[in-house]
mmCIF file as Biopython writes it, N, C-alpha, C and O atoms, coordinates in Angstrom:
data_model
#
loop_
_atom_site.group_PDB
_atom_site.id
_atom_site.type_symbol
_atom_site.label_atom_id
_atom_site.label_alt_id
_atom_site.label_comp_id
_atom_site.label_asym_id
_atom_site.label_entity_id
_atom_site.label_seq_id
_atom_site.pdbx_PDB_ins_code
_atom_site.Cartn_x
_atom_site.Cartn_y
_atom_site.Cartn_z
_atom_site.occupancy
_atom_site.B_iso_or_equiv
_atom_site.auth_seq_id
_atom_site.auth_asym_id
_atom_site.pdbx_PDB_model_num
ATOM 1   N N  . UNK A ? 1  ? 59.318 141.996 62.502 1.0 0.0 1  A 1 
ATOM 2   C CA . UNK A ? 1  ? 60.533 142.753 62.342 1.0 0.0 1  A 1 
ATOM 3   C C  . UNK A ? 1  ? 60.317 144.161 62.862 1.0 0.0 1  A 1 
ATOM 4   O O  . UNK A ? 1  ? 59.290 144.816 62.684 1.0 0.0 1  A 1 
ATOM 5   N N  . UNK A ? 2  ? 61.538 144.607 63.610 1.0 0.0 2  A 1 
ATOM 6   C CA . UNK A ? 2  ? 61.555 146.391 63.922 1.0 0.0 2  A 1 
ATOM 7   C C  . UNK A ? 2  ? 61.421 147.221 63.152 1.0 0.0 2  A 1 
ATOM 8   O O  . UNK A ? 2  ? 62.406 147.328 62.420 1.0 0.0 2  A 1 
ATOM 9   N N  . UNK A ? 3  ? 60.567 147.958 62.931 1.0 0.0 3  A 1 
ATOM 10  C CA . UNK A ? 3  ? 60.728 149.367 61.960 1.0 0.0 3  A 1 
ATOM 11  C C  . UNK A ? 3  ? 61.857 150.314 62.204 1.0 0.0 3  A 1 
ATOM 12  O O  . UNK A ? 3  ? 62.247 150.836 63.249 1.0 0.0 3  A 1 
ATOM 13  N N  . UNK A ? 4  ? 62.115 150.366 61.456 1.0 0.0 4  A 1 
ATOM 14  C CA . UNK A ? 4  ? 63.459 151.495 61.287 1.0 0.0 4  A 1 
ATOM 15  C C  . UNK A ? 4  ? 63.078 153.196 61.685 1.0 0.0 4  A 1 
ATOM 16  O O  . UNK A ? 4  ? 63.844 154.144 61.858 1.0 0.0 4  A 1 
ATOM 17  N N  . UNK A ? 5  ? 61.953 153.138 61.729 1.0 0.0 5  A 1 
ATOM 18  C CA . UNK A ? 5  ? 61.373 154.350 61.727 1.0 0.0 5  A 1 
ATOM 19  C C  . UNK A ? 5  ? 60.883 154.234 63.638 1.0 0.0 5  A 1 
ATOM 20  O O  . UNK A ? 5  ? 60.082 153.522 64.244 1.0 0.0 5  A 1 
ATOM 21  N N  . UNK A ? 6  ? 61.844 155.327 64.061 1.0 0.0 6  A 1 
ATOM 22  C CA . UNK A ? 6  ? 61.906 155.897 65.842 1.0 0.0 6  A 1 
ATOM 23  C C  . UNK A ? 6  ? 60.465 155.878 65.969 1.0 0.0 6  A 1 
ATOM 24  O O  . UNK A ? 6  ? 59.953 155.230 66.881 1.0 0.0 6  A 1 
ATOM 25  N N  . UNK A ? 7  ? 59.573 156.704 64.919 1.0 0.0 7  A 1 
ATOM 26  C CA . UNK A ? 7  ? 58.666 156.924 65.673 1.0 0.0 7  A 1 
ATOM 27  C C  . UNK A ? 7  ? 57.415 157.113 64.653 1.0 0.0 7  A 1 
ATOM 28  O O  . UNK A ? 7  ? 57.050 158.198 64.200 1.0 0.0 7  A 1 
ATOM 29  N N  . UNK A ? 8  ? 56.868 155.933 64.395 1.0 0.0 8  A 1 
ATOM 30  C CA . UNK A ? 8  ? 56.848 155.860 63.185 1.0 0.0 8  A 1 
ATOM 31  C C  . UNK A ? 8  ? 55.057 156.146 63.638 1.0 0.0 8  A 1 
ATOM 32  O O  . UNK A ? 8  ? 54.688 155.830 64.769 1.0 0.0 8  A 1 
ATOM 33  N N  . UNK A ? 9  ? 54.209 156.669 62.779 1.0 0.0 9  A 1 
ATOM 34  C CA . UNK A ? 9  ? 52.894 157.325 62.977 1.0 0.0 9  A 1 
ATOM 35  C C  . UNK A ? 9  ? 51.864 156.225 63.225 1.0 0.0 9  A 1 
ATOM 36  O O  . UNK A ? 9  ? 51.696 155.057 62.876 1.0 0.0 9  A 1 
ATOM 37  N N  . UNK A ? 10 ? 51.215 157.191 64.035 1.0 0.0 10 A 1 
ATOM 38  C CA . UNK A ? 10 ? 50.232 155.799 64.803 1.0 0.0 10 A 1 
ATOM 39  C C  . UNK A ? 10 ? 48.706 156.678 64.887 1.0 0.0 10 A 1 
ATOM 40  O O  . UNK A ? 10 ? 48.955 157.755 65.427 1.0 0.0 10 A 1 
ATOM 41  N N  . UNK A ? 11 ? 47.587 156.602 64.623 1.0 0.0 11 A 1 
ATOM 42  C CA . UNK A ? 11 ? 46.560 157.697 64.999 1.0 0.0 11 A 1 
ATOM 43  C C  . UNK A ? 11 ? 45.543 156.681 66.179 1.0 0.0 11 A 1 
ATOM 44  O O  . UNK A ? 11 ? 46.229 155.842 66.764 1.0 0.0 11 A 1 
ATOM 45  N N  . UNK A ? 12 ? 44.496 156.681 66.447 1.0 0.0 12 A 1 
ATOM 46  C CA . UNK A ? 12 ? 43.975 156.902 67.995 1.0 0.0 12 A 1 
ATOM 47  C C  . UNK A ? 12 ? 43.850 155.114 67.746 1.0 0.0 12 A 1 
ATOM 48  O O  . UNK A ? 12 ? 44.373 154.299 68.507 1.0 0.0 12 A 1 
ATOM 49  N N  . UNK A ? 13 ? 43.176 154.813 66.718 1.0 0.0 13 A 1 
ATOM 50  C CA . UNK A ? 13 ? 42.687 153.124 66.715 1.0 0.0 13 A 1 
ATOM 51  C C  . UNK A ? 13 ? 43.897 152.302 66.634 1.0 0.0 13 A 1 
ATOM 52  O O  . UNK A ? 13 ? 43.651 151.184 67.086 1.0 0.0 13 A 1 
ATOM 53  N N  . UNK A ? 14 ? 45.306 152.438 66.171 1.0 0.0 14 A 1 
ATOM 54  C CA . UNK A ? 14 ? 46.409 152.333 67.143 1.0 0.0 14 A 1 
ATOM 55  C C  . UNK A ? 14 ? 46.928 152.118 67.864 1.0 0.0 14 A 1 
ATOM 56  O O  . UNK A ? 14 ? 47.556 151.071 68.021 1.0 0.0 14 A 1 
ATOM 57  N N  . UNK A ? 15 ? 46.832 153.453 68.914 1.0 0.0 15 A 1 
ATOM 58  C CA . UNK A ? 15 ? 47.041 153.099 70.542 1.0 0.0 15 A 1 
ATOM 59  C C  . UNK A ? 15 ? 45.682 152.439 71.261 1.0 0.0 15 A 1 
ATOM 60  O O  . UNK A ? 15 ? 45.823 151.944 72.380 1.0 0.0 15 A 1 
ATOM 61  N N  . UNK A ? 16 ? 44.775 152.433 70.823 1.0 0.0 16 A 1 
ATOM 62  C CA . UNK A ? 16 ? 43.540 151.855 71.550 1.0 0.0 16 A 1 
ATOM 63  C C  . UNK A ? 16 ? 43.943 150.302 71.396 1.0 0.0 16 A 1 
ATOM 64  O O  . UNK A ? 16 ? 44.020 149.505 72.331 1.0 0.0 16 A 1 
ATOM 65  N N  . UNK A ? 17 ? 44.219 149.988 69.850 1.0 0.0 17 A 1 
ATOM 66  C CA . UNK A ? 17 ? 44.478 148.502 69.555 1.0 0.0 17 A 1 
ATOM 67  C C  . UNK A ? 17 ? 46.063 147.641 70.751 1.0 0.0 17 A 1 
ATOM 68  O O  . UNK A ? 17 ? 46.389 146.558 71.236 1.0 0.0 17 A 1 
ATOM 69  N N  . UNK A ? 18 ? 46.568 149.182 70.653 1.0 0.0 18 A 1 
ATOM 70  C CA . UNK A ? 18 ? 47.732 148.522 71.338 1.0 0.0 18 A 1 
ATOM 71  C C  . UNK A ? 18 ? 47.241 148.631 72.709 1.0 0.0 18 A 1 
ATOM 72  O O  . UNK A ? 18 ? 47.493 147.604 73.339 1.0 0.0 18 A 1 
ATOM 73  N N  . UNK A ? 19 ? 46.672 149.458 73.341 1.0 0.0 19 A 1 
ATOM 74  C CA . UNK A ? 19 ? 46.404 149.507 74.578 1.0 0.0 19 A 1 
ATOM 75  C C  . UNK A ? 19 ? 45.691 147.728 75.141 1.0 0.0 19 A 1 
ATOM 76  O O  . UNK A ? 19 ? 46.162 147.111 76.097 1.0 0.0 19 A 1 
ATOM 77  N N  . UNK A ? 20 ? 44.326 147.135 74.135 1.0 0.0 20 A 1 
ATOM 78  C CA . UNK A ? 20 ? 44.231 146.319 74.672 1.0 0.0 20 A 1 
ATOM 79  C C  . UNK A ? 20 ? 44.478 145.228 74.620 1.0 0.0 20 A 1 
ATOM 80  O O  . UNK A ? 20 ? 43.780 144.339 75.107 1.0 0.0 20 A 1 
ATOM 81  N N  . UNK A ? 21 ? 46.018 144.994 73.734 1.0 0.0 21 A 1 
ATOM 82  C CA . UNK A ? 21 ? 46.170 144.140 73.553 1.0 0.0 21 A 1 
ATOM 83  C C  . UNK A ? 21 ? 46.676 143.829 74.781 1.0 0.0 21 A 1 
ATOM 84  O O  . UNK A ? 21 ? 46.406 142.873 75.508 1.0 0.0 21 A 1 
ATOM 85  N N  . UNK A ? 22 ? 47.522 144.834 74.956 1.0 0.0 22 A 1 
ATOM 86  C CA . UNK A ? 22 ? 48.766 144.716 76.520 1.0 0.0 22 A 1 
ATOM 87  C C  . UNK A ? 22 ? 48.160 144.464 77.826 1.0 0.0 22 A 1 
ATOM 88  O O  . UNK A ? 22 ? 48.735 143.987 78.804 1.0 0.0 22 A 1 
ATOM 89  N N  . UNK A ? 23 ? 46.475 144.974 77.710 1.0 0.0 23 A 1 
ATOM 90  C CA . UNK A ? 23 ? 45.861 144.595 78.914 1.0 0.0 23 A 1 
ATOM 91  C C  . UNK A ? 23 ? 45.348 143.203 79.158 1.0 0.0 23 A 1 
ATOM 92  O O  . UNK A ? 23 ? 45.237 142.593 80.222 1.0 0.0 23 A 1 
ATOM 93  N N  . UNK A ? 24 ? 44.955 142.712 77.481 1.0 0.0 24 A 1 
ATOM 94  C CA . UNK A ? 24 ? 45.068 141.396 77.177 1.0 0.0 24 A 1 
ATOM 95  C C  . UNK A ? 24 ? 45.677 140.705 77.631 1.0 0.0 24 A 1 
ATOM 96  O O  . UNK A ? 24 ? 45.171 139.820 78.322 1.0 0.0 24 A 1 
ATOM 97  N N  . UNK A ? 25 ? 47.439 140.817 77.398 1.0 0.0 25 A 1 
ATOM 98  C CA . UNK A ? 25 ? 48.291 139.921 78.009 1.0 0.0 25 A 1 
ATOM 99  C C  . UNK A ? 25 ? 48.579 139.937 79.108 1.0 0.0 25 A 1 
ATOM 100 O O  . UNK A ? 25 ? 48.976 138.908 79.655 1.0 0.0 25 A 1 
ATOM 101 N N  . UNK A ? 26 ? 48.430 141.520 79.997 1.0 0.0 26 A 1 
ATOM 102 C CA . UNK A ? 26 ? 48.428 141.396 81.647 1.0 0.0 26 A 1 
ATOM 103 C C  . UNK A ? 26 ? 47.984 140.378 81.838 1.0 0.0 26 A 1 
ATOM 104 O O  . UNK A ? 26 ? 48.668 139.356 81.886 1.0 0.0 26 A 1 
ATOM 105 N N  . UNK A ? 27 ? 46.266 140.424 82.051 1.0 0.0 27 A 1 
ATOM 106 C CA . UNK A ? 27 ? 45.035 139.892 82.555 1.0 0.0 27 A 1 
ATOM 107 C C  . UNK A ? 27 ? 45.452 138.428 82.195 1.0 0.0 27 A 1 
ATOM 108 O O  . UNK A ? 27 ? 45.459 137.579 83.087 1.0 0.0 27 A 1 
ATOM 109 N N  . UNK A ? 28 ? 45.817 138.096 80.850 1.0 0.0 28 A 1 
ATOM 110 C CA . UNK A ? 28 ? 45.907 136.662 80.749 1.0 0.0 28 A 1 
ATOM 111 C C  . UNK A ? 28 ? 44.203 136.180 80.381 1.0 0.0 28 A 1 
ATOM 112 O O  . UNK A ? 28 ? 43.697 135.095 80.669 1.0 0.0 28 A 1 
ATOM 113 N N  . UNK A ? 29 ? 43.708 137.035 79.854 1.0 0.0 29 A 1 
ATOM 114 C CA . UNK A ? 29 ? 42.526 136.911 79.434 1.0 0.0 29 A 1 
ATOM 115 C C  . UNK A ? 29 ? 42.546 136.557 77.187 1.0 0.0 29 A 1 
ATOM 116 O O  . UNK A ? 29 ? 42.466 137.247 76.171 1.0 0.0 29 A 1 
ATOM 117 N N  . UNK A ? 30 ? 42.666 135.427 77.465 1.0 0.0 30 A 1 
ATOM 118 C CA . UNK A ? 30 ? 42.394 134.873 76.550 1.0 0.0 30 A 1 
ATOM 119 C C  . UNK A ? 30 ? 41.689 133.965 76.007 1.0 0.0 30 A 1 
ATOM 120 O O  . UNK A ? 30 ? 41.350 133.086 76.799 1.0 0.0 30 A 1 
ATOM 121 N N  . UNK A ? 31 ? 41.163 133.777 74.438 1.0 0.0 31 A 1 
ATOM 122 C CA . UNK A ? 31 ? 40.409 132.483 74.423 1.0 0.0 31 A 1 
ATOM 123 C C  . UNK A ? 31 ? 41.105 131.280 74.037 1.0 0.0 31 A 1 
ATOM 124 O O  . UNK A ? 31 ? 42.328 131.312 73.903 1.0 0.0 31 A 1 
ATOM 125 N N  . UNK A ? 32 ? 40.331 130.036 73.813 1.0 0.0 32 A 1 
ATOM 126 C CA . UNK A ? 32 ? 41.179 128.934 73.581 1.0 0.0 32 A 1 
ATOM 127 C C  . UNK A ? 32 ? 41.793 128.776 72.513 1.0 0.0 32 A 1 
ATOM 128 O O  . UNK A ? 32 ? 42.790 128.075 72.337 1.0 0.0 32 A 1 
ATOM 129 N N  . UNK A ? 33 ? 41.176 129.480 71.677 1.0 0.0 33 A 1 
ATOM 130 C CA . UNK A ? 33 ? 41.975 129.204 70.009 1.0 0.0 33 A 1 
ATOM 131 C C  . UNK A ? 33 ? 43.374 129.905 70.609 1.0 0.0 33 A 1 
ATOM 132 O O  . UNK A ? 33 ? 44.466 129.356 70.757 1.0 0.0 33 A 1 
ATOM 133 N N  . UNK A ? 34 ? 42.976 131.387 70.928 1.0 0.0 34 A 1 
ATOM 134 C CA . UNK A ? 34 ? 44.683 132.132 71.563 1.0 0.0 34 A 1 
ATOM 135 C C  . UNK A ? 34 ? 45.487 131.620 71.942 1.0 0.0 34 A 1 
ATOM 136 O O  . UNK A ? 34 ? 46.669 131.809 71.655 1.0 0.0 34 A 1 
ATOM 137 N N  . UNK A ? 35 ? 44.968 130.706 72.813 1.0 0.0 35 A 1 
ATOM 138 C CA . UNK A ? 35 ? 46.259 130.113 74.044 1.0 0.0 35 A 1 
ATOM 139 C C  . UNK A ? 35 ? 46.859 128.972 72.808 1.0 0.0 35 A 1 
ATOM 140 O O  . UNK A ? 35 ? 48.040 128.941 72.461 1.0 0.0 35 A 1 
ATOM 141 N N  . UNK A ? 36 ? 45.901 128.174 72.315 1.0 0.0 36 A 1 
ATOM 142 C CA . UNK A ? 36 ? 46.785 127.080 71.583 1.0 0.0 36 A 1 
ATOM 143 C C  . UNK A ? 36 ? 47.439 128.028 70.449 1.0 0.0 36 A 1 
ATOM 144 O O  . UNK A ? 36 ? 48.614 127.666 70.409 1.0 0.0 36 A 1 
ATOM 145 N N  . UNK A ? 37 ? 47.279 128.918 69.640 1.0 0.0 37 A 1 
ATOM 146 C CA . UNK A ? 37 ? 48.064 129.689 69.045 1.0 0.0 37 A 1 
ATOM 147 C C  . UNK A ? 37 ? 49.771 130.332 69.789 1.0 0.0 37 A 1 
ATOM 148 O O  . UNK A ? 37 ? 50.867 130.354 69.228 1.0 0.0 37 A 1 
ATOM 149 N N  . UNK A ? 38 ? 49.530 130.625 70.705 1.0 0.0 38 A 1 
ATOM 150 C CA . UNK A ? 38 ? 50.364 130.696 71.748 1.0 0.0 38 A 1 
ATOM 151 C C  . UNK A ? 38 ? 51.172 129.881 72.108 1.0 0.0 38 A 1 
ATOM 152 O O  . UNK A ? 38 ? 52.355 130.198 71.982 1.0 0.0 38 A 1 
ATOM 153 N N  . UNK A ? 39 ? 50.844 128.551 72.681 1.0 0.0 39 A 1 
ATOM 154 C CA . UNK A ? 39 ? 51.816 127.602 72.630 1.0 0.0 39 A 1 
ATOM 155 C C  . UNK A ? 39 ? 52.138 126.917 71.797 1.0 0.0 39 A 1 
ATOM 156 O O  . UNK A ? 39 ? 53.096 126.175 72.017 1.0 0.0 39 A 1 
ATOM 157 N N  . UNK A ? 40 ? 51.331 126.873 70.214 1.0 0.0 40 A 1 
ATOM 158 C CA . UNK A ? 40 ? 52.159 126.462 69.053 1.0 0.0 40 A 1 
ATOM 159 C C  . UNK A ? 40 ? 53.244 127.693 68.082 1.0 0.0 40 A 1 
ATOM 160 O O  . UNK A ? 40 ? 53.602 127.770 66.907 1.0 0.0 40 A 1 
ATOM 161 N N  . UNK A ? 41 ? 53.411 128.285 68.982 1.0 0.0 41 A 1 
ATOM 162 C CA . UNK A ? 41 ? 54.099 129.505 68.310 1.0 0.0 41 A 1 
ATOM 163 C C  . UNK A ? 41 ? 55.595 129.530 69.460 1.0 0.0 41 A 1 
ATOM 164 O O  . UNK A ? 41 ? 56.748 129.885 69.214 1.0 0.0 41 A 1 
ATOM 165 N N  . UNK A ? 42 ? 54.910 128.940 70.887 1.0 0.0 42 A 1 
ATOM 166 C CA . UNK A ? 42 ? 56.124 129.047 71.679 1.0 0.0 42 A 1 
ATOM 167 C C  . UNK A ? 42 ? 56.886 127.363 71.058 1.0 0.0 42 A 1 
ATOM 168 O O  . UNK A ? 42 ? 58.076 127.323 70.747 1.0 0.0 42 A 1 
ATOM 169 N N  . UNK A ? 43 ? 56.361 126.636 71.005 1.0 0.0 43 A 1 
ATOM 170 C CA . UNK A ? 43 ? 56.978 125.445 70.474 1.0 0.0 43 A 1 
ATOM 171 C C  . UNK A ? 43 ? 57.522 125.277 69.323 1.0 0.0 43 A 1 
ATOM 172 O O  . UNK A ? 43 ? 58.109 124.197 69.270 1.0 0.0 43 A 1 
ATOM 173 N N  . UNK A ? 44 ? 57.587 125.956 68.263 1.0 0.0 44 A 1 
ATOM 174 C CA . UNK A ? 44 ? 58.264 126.348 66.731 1.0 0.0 44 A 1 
ATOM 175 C C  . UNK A ? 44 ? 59.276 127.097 67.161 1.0 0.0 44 A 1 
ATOM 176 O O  . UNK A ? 44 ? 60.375 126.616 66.888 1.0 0.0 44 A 1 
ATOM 177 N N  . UNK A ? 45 ? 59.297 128.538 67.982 1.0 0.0 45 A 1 
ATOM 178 C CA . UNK A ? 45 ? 60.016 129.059 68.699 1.0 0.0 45 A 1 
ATOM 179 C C  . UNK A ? 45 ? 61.550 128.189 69.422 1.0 0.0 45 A 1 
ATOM 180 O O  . UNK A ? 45 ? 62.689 128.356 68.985 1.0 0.0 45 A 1 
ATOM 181 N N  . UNK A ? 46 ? 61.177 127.283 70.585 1.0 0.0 46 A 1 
ATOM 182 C CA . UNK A ? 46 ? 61.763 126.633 71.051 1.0 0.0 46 A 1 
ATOM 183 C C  . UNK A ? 46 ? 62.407 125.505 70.169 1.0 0.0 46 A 1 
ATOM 184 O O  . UNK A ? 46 ? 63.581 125.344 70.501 1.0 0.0 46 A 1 
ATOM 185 N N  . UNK A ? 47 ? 61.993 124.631 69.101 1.0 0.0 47 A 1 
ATOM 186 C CA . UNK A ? 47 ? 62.284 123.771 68.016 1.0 0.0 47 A 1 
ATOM 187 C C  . UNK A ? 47 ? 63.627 124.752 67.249 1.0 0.0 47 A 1 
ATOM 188 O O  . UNK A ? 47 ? 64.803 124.481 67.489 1.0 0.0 47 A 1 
ATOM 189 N N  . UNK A ? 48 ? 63.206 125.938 66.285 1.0 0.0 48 A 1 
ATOM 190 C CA . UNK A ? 48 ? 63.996 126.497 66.034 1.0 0.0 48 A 1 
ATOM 191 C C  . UNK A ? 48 ? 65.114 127.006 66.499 1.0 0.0 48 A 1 
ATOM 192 O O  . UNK A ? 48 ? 66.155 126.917 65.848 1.0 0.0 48 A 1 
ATOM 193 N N  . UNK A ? 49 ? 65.042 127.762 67.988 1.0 0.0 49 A 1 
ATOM 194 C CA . UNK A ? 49 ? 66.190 127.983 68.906 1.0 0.0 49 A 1 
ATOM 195 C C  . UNK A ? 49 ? 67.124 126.460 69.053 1.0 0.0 49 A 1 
ATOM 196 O O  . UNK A ? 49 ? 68.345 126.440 69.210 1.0 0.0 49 A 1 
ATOM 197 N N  . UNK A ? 50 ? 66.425 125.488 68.981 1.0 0.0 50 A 1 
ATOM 198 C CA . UNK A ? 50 ? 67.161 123.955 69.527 1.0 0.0 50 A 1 
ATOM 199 C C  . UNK A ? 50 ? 68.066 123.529 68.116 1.0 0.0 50 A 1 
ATOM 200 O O  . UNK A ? 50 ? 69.129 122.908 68.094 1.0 0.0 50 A 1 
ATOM 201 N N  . UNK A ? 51 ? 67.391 123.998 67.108 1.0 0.0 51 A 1 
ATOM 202 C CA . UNK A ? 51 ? 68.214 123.481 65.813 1.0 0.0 51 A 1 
ATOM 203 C C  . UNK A ? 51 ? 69.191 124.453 65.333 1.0 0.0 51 A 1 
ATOM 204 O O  . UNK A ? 51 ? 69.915 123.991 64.451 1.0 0.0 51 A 1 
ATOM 205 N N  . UNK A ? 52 ? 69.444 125.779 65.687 1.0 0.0 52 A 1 
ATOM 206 C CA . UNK A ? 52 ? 70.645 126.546 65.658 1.0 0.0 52 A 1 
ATOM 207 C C  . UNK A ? 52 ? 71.476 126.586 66.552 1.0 0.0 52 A 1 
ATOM 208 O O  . UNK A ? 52 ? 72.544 127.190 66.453 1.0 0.0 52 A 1 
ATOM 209 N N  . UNK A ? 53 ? 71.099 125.944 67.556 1.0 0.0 53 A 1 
ATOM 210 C CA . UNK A ? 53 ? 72.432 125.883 68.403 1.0 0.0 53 A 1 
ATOM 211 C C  . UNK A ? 53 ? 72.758 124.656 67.853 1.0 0.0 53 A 1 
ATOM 212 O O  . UNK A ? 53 ? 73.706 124.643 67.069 1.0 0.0 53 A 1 
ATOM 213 N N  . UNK A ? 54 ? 72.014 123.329 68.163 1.0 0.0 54 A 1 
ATOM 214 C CA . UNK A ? 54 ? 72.640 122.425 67.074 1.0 0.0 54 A 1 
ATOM 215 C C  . UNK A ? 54 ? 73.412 122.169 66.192 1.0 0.0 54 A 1 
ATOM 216 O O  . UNK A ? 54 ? 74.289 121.308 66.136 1.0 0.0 54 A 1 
ATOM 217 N N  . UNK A ? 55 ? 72.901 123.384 65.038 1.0 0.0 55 A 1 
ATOM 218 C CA . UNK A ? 55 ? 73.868 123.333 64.075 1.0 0.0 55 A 1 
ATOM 219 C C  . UNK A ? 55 ? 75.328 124.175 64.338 1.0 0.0 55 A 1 
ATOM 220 O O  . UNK A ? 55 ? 76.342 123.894 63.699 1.0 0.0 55 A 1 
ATOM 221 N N  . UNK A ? 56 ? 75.293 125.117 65.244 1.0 0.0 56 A 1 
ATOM 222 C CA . UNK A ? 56 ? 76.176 125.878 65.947 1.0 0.0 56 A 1 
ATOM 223 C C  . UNK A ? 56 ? 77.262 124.800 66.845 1.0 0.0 56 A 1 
ATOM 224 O O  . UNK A ? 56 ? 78.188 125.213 67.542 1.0 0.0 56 A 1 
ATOM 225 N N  . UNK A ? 57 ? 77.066 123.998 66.736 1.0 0.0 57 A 1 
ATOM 226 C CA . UNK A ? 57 ? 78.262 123.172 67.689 1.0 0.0 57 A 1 
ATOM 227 C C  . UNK A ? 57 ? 77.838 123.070 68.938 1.0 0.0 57 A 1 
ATOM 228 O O  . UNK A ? 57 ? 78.545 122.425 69.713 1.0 0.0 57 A 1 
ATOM 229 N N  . UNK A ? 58 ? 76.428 123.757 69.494 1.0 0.0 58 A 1 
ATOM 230 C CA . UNK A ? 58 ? 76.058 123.398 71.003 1.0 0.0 58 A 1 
ATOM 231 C C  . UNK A ? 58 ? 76.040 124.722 71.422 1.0 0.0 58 A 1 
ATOM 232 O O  . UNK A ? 58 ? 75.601 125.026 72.531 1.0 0.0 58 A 1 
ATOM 233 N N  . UNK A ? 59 ? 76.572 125.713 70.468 1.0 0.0 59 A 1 
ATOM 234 C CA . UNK A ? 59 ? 77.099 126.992 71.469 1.0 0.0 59 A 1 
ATOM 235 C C  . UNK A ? 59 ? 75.718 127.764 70.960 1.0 0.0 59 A 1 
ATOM 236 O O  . UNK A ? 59 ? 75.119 127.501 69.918 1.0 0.0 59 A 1 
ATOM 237 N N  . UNK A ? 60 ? 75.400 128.643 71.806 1.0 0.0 60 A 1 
ATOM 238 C CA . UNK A ? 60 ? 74.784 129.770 71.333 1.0 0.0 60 A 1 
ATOM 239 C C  . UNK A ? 60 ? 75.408 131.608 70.525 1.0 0.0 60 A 1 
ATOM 240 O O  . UNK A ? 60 ? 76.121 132.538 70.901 1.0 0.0 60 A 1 
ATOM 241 N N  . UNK A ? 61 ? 74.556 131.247 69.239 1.0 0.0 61 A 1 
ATOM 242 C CA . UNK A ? 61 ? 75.796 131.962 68.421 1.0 0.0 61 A 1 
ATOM 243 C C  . UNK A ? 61 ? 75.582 133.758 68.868 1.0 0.0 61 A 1 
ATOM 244 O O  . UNK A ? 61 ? 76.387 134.682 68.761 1.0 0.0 61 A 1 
ATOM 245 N N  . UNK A ? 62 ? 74.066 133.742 69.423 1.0 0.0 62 A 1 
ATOM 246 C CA . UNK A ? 62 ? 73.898 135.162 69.954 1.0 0.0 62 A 1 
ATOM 247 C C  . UNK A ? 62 ? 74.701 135.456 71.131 1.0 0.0 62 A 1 
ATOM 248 O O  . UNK A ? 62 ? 75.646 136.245 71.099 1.0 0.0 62 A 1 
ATOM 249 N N  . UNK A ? 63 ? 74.226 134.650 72.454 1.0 0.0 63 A 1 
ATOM 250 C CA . UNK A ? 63 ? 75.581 134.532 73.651 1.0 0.0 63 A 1 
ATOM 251 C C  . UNK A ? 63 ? 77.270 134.457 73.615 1.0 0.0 63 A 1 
ATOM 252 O O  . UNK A ? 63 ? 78.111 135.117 74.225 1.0 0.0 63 A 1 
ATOM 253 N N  . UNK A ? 64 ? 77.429 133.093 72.391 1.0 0.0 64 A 1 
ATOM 254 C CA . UNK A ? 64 ? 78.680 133.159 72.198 1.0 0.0 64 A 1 
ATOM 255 C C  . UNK A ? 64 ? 79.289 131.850 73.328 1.0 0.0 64 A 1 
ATOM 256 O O  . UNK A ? 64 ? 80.474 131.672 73.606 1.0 0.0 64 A 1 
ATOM 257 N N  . UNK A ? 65 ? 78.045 130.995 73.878 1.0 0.0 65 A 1 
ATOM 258 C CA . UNK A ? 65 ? 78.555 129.905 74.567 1.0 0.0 65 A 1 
ATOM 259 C C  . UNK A ? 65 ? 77.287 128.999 74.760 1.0 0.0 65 A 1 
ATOM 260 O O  . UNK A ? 65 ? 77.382 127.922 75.348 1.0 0.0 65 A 1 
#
């Protein structure tokens, strides 16, 4: 979830953590536990998106079609 907070305080281990994560996901340098974490997270993802439109009548209720 988004924090409500614009700008919310961060000190150096932080941006270092965030820095490599993002270089992480550039590179695509991951291990195997990651990746299957990854695609069982994109597949719950995709399952869930499939059962609210479902229950939505087919439409997508964020789009609106």
């Amino acid at each position: 979830m988004i924090r409500s907070i614009p700008n919310p305080p961060m000190d150096r281990e932080d941006v270092d953590r965030f820095r490599r994560n993002l270089e992480k996901h550039l590179r695509g340098d991951f291990t195997e536990e990651e990746r299957h974490q990854i695609e069982a997270r994109r597949a719950q993802e995709e399952a869930i998106t499939k059962r609210i439109i479902e229950n939505c009548g087919g439409k997508n209720p964020i789009l609106g079609y």
